[in-house]
N, CA and C atoms as a LAMMPS dump frame, in Angstrom:
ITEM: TIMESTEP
0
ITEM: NUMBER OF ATOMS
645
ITEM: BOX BOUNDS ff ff ff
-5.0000000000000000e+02 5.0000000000000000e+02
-5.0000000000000000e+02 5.0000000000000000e+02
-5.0000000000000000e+02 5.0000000000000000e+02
ITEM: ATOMS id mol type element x y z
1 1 1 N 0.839 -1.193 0
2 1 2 C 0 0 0
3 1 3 C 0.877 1.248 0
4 2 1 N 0.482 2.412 -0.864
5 2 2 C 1.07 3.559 -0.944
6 2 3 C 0.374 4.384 -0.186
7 3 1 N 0.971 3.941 1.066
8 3 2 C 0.309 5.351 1.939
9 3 3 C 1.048 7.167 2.072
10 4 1 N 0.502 7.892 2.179
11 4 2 C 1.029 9.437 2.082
12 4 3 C 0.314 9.606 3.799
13 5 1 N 0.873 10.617 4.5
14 5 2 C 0.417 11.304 5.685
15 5 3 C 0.422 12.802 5.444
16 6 1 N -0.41 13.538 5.933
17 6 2 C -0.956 14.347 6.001
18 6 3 C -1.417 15.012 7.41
19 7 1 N -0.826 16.012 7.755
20 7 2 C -1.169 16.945 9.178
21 7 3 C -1.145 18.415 9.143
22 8 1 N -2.039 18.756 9.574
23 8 2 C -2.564 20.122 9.263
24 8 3 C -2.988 20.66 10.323
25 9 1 N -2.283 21.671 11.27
26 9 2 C -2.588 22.665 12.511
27 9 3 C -2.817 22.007 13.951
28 10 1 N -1.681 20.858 13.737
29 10 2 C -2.136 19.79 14.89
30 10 3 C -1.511 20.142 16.56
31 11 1 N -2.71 19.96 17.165
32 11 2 C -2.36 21.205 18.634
33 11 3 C -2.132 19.768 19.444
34 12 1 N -0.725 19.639 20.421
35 12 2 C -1.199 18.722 21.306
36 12 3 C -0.161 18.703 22.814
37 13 1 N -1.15 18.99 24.031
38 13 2 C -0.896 19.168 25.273
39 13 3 C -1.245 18.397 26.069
40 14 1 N -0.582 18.752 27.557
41 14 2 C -1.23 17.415 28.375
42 14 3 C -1.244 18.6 29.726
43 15 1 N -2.86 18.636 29.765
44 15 2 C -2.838 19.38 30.612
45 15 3 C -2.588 20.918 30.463
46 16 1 N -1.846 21.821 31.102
47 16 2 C -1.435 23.031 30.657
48 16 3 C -0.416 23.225 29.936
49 17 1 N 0.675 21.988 29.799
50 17 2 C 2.177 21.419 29.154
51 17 3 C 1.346 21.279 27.771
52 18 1 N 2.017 22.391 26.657
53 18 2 C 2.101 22.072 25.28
54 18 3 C 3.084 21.59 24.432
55 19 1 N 2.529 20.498 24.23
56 19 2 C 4.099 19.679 23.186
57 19 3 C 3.748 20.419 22.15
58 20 1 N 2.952 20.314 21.057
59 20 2 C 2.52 20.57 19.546
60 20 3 C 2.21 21.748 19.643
61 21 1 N 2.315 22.924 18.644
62 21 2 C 1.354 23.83 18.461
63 21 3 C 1.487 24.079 16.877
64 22 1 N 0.201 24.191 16.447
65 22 2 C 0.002 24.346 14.878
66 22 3 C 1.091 23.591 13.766
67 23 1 N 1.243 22.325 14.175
68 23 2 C 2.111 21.206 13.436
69 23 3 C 1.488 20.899 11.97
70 24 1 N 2.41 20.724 11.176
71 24 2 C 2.133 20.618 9.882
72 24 3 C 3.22 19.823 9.25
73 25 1 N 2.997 18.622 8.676
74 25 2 C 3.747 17.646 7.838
75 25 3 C 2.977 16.952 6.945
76 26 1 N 4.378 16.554 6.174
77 26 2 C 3.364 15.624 4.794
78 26 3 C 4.491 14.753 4.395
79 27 1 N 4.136 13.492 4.09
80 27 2 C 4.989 12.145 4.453
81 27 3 C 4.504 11.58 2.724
82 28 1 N 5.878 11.58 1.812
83 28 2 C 5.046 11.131 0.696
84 28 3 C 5.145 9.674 0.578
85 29 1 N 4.716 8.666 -0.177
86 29 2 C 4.512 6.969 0.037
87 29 3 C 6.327 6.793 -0.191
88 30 1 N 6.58 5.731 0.976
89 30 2 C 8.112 5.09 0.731
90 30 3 C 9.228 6.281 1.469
91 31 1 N 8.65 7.581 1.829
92 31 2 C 9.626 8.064 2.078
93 31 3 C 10.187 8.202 3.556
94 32 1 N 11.085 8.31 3.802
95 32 2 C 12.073 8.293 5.039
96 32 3 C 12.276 9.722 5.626
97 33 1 N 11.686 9.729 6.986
98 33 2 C 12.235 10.688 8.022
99 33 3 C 12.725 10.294 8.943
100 34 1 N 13.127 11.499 9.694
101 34 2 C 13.568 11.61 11.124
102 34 3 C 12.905 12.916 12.221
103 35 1 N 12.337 12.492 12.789
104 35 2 C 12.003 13.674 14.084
105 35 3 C 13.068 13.632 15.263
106 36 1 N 13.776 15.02 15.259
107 36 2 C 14.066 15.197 16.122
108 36 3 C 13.962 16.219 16.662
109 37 1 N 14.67 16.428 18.113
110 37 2 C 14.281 17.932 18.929
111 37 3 C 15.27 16.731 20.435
112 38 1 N 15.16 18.204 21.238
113 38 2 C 15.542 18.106 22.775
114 38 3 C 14.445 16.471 23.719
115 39 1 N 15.75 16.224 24.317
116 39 2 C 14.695 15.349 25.059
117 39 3 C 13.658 15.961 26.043
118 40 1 N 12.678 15.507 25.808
119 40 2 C 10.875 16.102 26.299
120 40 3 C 10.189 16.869 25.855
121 41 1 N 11.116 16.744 24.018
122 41 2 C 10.339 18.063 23.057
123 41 3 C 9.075 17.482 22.657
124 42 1 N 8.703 16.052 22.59
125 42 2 C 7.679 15.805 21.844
126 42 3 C 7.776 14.846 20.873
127 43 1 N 8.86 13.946 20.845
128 43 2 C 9.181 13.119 19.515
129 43 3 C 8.211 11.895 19.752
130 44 1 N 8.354 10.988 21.211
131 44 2 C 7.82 10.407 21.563
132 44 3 C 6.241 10.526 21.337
133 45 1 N 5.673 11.227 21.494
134 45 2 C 4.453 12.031 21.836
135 45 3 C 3.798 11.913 20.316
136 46 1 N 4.58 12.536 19.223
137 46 2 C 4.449 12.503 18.17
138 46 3 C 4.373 11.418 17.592
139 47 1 N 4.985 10.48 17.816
140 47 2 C 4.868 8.888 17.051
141 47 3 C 3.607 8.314 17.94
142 48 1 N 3.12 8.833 18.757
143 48 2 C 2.04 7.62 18.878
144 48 3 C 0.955 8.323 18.624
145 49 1 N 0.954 9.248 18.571
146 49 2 C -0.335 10.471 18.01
147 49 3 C -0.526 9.742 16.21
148 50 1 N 0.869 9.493 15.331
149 50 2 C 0.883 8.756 14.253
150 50 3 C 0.259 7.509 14.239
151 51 1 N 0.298 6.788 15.042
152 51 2 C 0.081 5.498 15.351
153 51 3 C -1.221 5.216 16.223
154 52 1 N -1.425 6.331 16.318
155 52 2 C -3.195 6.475 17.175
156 52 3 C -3.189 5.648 18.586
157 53 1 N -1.981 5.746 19.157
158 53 2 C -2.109 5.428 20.627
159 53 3 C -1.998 6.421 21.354
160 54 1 N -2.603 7.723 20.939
161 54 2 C -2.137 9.121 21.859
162 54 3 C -3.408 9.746 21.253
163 55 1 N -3.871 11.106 21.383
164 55 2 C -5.284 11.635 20.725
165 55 3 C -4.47 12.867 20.794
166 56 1 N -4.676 14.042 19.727
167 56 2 C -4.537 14.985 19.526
168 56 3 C -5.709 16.029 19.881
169 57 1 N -4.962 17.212 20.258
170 57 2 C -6.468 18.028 20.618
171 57 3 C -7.304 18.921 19.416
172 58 1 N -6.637 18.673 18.444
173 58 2 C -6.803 20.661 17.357
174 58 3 C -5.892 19.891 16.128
175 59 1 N -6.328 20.187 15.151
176 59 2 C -6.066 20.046 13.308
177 59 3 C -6.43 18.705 12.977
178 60 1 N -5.997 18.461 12.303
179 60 2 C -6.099 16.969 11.465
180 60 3 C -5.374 15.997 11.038
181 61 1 N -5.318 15.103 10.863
182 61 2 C -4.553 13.911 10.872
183 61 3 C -5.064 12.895 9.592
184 62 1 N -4.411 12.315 8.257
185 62 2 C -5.033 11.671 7.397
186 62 3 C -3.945 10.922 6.693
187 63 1 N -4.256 9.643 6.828
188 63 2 C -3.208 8.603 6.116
189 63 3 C -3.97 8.328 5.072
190 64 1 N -3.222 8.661 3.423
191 64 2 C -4.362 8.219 2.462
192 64 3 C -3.619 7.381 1.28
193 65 1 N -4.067 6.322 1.017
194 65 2 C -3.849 5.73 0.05
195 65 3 C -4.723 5.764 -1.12
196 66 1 N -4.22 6.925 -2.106
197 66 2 C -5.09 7.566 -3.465
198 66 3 C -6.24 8.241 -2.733
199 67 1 N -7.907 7.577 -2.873
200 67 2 C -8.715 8.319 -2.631
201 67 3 C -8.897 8.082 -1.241
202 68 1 N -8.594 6.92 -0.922
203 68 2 C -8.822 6.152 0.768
204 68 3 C -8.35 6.797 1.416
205 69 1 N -9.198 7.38 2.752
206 69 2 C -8.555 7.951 4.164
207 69 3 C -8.105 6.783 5.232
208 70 1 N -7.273 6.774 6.33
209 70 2 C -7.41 5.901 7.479
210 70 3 C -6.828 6.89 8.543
211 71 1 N -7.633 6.24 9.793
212 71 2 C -7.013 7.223 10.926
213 71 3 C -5.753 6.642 11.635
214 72 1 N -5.242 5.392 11.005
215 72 2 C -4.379 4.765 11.354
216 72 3 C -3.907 3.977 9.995
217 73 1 N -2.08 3.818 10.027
218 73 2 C -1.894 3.192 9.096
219 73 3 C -1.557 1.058 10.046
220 74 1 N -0.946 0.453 8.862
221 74 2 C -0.7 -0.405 9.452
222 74 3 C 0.932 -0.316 9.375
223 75 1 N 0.912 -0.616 10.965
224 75 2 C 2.073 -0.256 10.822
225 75 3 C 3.092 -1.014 12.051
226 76 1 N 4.839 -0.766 12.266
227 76 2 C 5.201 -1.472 13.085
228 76 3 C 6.004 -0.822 13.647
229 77 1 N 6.117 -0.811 14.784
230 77 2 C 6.541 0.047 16.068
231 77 3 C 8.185 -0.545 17.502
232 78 1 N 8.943 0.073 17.259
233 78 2 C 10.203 -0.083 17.661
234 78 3 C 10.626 0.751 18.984
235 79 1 N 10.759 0.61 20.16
236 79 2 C 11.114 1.678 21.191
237 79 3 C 11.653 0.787 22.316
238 80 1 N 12.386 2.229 23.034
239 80 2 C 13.256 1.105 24.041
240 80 3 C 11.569 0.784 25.318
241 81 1 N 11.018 1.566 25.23
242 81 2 C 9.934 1.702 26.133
243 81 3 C 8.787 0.461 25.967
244 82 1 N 8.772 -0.023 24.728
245 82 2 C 8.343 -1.466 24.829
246 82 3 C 8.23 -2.337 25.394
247 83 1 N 7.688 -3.21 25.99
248 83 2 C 7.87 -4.306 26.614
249 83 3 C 7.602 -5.595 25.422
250 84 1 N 8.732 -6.632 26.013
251 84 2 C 8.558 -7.683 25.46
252 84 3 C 7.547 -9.204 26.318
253 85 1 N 7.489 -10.343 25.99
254 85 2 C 7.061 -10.889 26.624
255 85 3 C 8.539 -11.944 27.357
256 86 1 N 8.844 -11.431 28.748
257 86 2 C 10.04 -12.083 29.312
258 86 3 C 9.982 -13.571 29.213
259 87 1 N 8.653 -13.933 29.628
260 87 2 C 8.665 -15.455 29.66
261 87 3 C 9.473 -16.519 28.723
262 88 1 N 8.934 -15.854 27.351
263 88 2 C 9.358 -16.689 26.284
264 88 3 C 10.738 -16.377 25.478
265 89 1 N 11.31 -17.463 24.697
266 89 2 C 12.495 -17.798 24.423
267 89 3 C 12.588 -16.815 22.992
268 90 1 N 13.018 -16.123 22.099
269 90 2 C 13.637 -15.761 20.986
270 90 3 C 12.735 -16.354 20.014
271 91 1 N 12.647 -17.851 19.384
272 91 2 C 11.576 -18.537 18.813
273 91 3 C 10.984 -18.487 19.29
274 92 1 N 10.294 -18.734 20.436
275 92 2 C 9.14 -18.34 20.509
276 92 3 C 7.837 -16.854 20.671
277 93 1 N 8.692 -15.996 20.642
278 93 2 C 8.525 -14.976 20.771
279 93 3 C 8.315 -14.67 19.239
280 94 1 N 9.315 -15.094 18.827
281 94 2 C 8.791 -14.519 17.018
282 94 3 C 8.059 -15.495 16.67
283 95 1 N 7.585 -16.707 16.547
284 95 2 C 6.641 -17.421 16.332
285 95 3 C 5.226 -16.944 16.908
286 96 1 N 4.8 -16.516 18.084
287 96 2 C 3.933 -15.367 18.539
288 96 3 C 3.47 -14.06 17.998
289 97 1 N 4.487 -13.759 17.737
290 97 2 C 4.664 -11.94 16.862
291 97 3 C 3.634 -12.516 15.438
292 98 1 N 4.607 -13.771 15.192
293 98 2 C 4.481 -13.323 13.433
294 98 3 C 2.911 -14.53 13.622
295 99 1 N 2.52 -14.843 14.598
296 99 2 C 1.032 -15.708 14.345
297 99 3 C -0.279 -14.384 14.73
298 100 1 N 0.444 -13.21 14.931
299 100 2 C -0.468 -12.433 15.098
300 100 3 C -0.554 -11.305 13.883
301 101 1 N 0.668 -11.363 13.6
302 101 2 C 1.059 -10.042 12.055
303 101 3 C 1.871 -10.332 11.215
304 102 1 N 1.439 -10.796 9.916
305 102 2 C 1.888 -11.333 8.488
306 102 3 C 3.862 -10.557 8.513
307 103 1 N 4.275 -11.814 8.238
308 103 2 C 5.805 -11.248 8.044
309 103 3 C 6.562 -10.948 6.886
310 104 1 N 7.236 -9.997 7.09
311 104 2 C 7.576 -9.019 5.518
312 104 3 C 8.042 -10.365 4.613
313 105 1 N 7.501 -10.366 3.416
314 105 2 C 8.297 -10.747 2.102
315 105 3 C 7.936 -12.049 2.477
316 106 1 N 7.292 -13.369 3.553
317 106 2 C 7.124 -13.84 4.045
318 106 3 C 8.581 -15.288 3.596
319 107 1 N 9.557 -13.848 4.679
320 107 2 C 10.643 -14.536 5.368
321 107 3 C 10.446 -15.425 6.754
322 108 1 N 11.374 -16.509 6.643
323 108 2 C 10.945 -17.555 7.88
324 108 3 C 11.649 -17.433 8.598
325 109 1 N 11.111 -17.705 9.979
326 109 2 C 11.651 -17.485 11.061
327 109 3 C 13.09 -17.956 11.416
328 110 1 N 13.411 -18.672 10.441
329 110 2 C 14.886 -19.241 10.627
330 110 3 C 15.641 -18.424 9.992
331 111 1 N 15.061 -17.467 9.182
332 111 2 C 15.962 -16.74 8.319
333 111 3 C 16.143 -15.15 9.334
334 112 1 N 14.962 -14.761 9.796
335 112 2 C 14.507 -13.835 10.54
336 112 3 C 16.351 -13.964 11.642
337 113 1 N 15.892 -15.182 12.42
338 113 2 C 16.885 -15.429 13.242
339 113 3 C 18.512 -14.904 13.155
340 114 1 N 19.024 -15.648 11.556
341 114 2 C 19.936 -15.514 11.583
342 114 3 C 20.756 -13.899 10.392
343 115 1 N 19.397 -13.607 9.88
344 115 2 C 19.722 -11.66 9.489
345 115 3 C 19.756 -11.049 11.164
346 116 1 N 19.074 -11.36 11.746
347 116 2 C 19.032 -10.363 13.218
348 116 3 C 20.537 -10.955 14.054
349 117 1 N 21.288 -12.244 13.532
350 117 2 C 22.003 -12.602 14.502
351 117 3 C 21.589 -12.824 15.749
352 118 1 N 20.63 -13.649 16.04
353 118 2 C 20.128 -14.036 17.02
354 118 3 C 20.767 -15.668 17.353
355 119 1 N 21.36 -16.341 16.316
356 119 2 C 22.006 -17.523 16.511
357 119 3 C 22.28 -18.163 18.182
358 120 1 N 22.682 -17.34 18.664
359 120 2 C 23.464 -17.754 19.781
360 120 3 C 22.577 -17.559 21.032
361 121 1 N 21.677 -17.168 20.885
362 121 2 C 20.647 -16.589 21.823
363 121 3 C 19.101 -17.341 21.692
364 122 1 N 18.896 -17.891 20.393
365 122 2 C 17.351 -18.406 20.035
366 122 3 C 16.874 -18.517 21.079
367 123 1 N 17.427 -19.76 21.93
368 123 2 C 16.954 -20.258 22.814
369 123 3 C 17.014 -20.03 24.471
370 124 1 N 17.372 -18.827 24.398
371 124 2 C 16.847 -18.305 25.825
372 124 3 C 15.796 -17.318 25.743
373 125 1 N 15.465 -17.28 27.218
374 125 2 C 14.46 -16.445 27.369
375 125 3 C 14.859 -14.956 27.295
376 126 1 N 13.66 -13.798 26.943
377 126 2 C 14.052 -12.812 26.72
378 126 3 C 14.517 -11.974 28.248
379 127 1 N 13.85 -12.096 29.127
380 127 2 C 14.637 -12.205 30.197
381 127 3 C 15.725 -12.221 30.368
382 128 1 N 16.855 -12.671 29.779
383 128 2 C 18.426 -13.466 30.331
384 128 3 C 18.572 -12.956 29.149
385 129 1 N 18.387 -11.274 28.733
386 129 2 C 18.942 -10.772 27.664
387 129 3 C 19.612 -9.635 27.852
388 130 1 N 20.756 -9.441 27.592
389 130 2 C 20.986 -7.912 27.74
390 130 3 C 20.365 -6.726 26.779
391 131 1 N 20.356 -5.446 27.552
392 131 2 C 19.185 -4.432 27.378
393 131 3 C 19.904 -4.107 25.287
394 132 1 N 20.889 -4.869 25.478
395 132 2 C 21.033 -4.428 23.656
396 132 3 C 20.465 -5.415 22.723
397 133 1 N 20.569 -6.961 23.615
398 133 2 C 20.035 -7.36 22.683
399 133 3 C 18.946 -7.543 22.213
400 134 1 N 17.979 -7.126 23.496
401 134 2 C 16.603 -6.773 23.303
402 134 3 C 16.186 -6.018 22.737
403 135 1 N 16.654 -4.762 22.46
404 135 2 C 16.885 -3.815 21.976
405 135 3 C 16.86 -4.2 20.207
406 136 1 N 17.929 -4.726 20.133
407 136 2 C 17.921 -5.189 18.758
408 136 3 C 16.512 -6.269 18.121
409 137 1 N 16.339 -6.789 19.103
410 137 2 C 15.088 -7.92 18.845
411 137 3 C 13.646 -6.719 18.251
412 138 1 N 13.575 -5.93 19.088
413 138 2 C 12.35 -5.033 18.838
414 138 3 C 12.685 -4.121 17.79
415 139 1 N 14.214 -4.004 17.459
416 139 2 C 14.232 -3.54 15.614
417 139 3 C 13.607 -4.655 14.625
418 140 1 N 14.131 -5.555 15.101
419 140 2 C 14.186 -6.666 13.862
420 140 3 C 12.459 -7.223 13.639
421 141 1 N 11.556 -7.057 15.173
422 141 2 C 10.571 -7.311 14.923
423 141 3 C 9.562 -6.263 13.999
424 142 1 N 10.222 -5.028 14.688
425 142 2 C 9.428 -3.928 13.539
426 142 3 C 9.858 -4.033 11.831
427 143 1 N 11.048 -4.407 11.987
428 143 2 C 11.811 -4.189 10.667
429 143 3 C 11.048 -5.579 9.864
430 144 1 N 10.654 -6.575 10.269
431 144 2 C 10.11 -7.995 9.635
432 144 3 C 9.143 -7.847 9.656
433 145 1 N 8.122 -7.328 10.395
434 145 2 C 6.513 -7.208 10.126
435 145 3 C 6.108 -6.676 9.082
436 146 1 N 5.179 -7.397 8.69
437 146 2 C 4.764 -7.067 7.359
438 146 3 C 3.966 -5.407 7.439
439 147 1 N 4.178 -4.403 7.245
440 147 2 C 3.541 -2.987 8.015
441 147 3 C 4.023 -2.448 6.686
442 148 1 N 2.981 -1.388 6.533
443 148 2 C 2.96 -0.255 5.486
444 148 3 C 4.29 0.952 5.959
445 149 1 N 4.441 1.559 6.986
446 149 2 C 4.92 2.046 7.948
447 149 3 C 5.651 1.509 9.222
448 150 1 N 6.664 1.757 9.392
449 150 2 C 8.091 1.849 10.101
450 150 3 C 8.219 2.208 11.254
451 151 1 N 7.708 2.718 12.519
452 151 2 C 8.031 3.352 13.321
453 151 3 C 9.572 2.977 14.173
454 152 1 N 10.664 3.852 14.079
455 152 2 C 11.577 3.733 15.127
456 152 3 C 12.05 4.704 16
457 153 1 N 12.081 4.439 17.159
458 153 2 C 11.729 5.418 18.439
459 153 3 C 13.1 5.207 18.811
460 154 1 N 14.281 5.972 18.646
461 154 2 C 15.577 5.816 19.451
462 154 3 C 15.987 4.163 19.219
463 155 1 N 16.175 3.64 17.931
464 155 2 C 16.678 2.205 17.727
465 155 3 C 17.633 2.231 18.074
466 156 1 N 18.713 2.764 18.644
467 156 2 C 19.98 1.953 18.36
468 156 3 C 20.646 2.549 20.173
469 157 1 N 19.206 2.819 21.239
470 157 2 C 19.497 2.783 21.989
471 157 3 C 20.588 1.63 22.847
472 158 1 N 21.182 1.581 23.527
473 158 2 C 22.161 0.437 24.243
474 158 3 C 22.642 -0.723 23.149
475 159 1 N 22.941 0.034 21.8
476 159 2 C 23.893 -0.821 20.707
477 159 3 C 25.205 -0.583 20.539
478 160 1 N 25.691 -1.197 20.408
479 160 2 C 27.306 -1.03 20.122
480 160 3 C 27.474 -0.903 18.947
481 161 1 N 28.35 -0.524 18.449
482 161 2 C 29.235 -0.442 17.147
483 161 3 C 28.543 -1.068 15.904
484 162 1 N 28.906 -2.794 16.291
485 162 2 C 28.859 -3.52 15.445
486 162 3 C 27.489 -3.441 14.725
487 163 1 N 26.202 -3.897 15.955
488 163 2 C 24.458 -3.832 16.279
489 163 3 C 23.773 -2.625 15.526
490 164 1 N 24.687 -1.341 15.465
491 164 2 C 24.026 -0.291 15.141
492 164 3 C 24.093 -0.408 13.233
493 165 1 N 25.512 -1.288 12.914
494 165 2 C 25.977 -0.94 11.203
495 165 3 C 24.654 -2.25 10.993
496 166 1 N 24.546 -3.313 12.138
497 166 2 C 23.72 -4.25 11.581
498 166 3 C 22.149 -3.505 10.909
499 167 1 N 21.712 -2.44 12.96
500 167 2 C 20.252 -2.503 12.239
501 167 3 C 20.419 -0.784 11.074
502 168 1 N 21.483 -0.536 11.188
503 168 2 C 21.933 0.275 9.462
504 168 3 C 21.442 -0.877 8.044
505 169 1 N 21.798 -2.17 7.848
506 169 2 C 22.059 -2.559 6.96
507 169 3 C 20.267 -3.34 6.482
508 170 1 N 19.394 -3.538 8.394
509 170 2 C 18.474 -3.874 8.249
510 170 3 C 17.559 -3.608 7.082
511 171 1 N 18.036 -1.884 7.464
512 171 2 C 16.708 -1.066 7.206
513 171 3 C 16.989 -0.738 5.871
514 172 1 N 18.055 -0.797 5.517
515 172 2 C 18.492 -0.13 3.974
516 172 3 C 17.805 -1.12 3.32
517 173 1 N 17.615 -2.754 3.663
518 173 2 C 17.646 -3.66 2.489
519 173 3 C 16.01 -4.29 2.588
520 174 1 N 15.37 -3.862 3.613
521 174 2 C 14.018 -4.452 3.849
522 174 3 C 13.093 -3.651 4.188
523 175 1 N 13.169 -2.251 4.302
524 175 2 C 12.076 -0.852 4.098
525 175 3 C 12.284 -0.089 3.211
526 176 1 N 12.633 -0.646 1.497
527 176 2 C 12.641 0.277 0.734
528 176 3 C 10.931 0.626 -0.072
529 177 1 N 10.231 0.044 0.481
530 177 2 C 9.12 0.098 -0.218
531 177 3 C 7.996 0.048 0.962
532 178 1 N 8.612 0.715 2.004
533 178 2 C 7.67 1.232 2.791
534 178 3 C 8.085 2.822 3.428
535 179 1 N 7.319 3.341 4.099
536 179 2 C 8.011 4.676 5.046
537 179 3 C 8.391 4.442 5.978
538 180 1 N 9.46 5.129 6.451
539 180 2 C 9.75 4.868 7.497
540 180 3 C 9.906 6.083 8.449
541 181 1 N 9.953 6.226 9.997
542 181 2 C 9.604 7.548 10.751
543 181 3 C 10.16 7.478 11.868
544 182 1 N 11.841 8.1 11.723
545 182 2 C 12.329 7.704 13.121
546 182 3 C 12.548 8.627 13.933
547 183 1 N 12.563 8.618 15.07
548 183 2 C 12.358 9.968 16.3
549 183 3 C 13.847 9.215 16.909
550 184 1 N 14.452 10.536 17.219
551 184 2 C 16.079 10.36 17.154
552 184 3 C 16.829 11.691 17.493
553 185 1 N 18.038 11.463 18.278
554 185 2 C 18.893 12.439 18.689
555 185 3 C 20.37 12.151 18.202
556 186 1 N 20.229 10.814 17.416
557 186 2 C 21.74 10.13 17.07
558 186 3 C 21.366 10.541 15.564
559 187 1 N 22.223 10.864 14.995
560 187 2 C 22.565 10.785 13.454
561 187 3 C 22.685 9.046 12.742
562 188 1 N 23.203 8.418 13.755
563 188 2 C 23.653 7.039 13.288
564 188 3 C 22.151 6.375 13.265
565 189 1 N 21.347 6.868 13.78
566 189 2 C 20.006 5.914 13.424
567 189 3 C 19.356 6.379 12.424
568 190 1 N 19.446 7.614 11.931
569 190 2 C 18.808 8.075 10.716
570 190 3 C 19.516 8.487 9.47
571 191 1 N 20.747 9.165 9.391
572 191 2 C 21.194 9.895 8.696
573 191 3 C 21.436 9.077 7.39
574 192 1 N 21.763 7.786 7.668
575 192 2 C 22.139 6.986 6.216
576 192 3 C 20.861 6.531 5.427
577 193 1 N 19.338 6.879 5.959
578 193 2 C 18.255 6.234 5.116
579 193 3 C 17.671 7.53 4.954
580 194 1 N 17.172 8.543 5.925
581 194 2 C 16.01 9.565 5.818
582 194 3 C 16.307 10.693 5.258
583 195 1 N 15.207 11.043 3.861
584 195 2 C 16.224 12.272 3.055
585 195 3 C 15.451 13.818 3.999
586 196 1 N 14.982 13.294 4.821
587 196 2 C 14.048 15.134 5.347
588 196 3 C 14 14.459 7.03
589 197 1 N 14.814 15.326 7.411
590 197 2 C 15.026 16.041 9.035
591 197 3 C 14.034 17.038 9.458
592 198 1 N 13.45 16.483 10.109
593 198 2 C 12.228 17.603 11.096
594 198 3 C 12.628 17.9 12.62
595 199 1 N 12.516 18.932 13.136
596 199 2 C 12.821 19.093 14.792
597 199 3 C 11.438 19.775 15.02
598 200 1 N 11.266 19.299 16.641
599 200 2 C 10.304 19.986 17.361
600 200 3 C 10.686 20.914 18.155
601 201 1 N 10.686 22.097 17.822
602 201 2 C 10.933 23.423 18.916
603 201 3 C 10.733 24.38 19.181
604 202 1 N 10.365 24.749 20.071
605 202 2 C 9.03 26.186 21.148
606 202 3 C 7.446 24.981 20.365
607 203 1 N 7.473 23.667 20.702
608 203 2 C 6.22 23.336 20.359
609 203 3 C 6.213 23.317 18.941
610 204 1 N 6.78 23.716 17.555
611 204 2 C 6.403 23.361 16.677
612 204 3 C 7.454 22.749 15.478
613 205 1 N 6.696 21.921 14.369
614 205 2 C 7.459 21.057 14.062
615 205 3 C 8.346 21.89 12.504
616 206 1 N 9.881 21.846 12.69
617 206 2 C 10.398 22.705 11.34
618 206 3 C 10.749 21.486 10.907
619 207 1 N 10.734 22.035 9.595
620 207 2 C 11.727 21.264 8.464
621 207 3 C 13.294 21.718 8.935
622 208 1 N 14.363 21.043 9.281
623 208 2 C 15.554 21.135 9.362
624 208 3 C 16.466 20.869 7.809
625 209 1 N 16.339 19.865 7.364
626 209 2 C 16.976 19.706 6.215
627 209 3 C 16.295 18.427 5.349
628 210 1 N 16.608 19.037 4.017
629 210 2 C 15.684 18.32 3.164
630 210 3 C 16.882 17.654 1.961
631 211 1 N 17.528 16.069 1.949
632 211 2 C 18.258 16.123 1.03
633 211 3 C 18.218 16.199 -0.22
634 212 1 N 17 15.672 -0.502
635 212 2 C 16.378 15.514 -1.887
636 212 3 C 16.207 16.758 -2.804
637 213 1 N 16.583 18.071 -2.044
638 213 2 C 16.536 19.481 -2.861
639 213 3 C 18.175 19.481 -3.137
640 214 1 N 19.469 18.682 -2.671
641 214 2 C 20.331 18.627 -3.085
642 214 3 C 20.92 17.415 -3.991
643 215 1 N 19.99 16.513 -4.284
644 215 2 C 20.108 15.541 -5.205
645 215 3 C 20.561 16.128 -6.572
């Protein structure tokens, strides 16, 4: 699906605290951003307002594919703030995921495993994981779900070196034909895929840099 987004004068506070004021973006199908701003500007806030787990107070909001509106796209969602399910083991956890949401390109879980480098780990629980490699698990699950839309919220939180060129290489080779929308203070999680930089600041959202006017 070729979805486009669309936002127009979007007000959003909590309480007397205004994150948003008169926000305006437009997301064309396949294309790649980044939101950023100060931590507690609103990035967070902003991706789930996208994702319709947050409500906006003022403007409008429209994901459209051609003539079709939706107030939500389908989509897949990445953050350190996630919770996983501790109980279960690596396979089983993605055997769960993917019996609930169709998996991209419908790659198998054995393959899933060993692009994420999970080899050595399948079989423990997510529990008895360190906070990177979990970390990495909730890229790879957003990055494999079959989703119109991308969400990544600070991916490459508690990654090292190596983890970060991995979920670099993820995203280059398996979201080219979707959008993707990452909220970010690192350059290394966005800078090599997203051609338009947005920041949130005094509440509203600028265009920072646009590469595609230097193509």
């Amino acid at each position: 699906m070729a979805l486009s987004l669309h936002i127009e004068n979007l007000d959003k506070k909590f309480g007397n605290h205004w994150v948003l004021k008169s926000a305006n973006l437009a997301v064309q199908p396949f294309e790649k951003i980044a939101i950023l701003g100060a931590n507690g500007s609103g990035k967070s806030t902003l991706l789930k307002i996208l994702t319709g787990f947050t409500y906006f107070d003022k403007g409008t909001l429209k994901w459209k594919d051609g003539d079709s509106e939706f107030d939500a796209p389908n989509f897949s969602f990445s953050s350190p703030y996630l919770d996983l399910f501790d109980h279960l083991t690596i396979v089983e956890h993605l055997a769960f995921h993917f019996a609930q949401k169709p998996v991209y390109q419908a790659i198998s879980i054995d393959e899933i495993i060993k692009l994420g480098n999970f080899e050595a780990f399948k079989h423990k629980q997510i529990k008895q994981l360190s906070s990177g490699v979990r970390q990495r698990f909730k890229n790879t699950l957003a990055i494999f779900s079959n989703s119109d839309v991308v969400f990544l919220d600070e991916p490459c939180s508690n990654l090292d070196e190596e983890n970060i060129k991995l979920y670099q290489n993820l995203v280059n080779d398996y979201t080219k034909d979707r959008m993707v929308i990452v909220a970010s203070n690192n350059p290394l999680e966005y800078d090599f895929i997203c051609s338009k930089e947005y920041k949130i600041e005094n509440f509203e959202l600028k265009l920072l840099r646009n590469k595609q006017l230097w193509a």
